[in-house]
N, C-alpha and C positions, 0 to 999 in steps of 0.2 A: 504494500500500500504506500503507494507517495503522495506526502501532505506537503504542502508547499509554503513557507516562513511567508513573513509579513516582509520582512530582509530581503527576501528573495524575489519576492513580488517587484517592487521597485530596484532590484538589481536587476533583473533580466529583464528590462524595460524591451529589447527588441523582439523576446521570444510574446512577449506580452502583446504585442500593437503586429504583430505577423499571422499571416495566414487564415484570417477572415474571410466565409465568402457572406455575402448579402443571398439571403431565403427569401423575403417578404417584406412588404410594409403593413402594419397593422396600429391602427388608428395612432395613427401623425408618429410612429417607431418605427426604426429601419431596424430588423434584426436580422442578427448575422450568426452562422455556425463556424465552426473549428477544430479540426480531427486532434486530435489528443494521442500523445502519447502512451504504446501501451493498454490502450483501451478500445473497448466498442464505444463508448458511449462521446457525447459529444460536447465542447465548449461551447455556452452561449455569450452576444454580446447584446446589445442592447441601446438604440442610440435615438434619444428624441428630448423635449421642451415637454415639461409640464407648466400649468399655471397655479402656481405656489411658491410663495417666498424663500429663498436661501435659507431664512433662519428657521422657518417653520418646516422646510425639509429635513435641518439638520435636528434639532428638537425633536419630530414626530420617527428619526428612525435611533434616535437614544434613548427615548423612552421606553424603555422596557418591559414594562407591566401590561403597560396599553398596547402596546401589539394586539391583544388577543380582540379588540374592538375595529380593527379594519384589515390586518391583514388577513385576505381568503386564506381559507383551511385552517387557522391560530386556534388550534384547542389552550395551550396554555405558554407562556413564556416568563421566566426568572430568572433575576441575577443571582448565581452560585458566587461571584467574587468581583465585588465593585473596585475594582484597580485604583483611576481616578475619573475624571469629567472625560476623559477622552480614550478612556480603555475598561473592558471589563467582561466576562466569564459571563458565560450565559446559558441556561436550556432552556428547548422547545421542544415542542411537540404540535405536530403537524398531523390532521384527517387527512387520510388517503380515502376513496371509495371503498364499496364491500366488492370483492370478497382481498383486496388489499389492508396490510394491518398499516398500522400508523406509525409515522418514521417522527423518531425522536433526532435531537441535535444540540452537542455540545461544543458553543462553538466558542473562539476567543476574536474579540471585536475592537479596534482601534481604531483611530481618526487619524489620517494623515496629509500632511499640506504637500500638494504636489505643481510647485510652482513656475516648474517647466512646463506645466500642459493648462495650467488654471485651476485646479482641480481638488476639491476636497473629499476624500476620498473616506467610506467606512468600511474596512478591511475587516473578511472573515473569515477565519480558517477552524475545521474540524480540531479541537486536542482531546490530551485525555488528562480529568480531571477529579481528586482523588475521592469527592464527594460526589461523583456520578462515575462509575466504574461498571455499575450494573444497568441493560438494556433493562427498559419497564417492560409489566408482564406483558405480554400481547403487541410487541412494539419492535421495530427492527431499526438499529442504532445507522441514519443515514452519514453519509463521509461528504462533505465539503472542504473539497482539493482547493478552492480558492473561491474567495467573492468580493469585487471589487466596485461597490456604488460610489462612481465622481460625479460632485454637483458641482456648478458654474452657475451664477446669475448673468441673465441675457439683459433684465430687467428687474426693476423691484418687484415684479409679482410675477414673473418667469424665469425657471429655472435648468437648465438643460442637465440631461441625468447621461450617462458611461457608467454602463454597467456592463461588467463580466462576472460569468461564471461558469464554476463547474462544480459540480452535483451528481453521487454516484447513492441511490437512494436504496443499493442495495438489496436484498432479498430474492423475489425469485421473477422477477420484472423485466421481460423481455428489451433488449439494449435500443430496438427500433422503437417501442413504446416510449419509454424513457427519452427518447431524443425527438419525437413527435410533441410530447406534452411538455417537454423542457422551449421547445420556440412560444407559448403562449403564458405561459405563467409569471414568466416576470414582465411581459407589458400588464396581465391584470394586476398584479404588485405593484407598478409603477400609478396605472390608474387609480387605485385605492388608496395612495399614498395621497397624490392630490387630491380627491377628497376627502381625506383624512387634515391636509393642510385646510381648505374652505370651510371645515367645521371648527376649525380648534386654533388658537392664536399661541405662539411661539414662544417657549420657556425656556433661552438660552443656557445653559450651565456656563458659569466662568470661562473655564476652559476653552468653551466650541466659541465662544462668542470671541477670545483671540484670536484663537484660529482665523475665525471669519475675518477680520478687522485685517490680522495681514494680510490677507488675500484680496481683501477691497484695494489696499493701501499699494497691492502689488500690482492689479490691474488698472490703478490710478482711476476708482473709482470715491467717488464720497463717502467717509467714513457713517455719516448719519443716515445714509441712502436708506436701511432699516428702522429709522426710528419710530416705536414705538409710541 
């Protein structure tokens, strides 16, 4: 099994931004696959604008309890280990359909400013964590090889999203399936998220709110361009 560092992620920036092809567009998202090494299953990407604030994008995907309120399939989600404002240990647990059991996920999640490309990035990768060791009853423990949501403000209330991933969900789930249902899931992810942003007004942590500031400050935007 190869899980892939957070380190590593932004060191092999070429193997990262190679080998995309374009599938579809699917409401205002261009998504793209990518053969993987090693594997049947496949890399997705993911590239379009929602209409949702920077700050309320970054807030509504740190909040962690509330996940289980917009994002499809969230049976439940908790922090195992709150790091700081910009890192932290988490499980889910995600509905599959019957007669599919339900894939749990222990994953480790940081914020990173990537000022080469614009981009604030929420990094996720599968660990193993010594208070979740054991798969729940009925549940098959899914592997996230990498997941990389970058947001950019185009506007104060549009937001462009770069996302990658790869997601091996394990079990006895045929690899064409799996790579079928992996091109639609994260545009309704993305959709829900914006509406998740038009319901709910943004609860910066310290932390992501620097973040954000150098990055206004880097694309030589207005630092009050969010005010509140």
């Amino acid at each position: 099994m190869i899980l892939i560092t957070c380190q590593q992620v932004f060191g092999m920036g070429a193997f990262f931004n190679k080998g995309w092809k374009k599938e579809k567009s699917r409401e205002g998202f261009s998504v793209y696959t990518r053969d993987e090494p090693n594997s049947d299953l496949v890399g997705i990407k993911v590239e379009g604008n929602i209409k949702a604030t920077l700050p309320c994008a970054m807030s509504t995907l740190r909040e962690v309890e509330g996940a289980v309120e917009w994002i499809p399939g969230q049976i439940s989600k908790t922090t195992i280990e709150n790091i700081s404002d910009l890192e932290a240990i988490t499980y889910s647990l995600s509905d599959l359909p019957w007669p599919l059991s339900n894939r749990e996920m222990v994953l480790h999640n940081k914020l990173h400013l990537d000022l080469k490309k614009d981009l604030l990035f929420v990094i996720s990768k599968t660990v193993v964590h010594p208070k979740y060791k054991r798969v729940a009853d009925g549940t098959v423990r899914a592997i996230v090889h990498y997941s990389n949501i970058g947001l950019r403000p185009i506007d104060k209330n549009t937001t462009f999203i770069d996302l990658t991933v790869f997601v091996d969900p394990k079990g006895s789930i045929p690899s064409w399936v799996v790579n079928f249902y992996q091109q639609g899931w994260p545009v309704e992810f993305l959709k829900a998220l914006e509406t998740r942003c038009g319901e709910t007004k943004p609860k910066l942590l310290p932390g992501l709110r620097r973040y954000m500031n150098r990055l206004l400050k880097h694309m030589k935007l207005p630092r009050n361009m969010f005010k509140e």
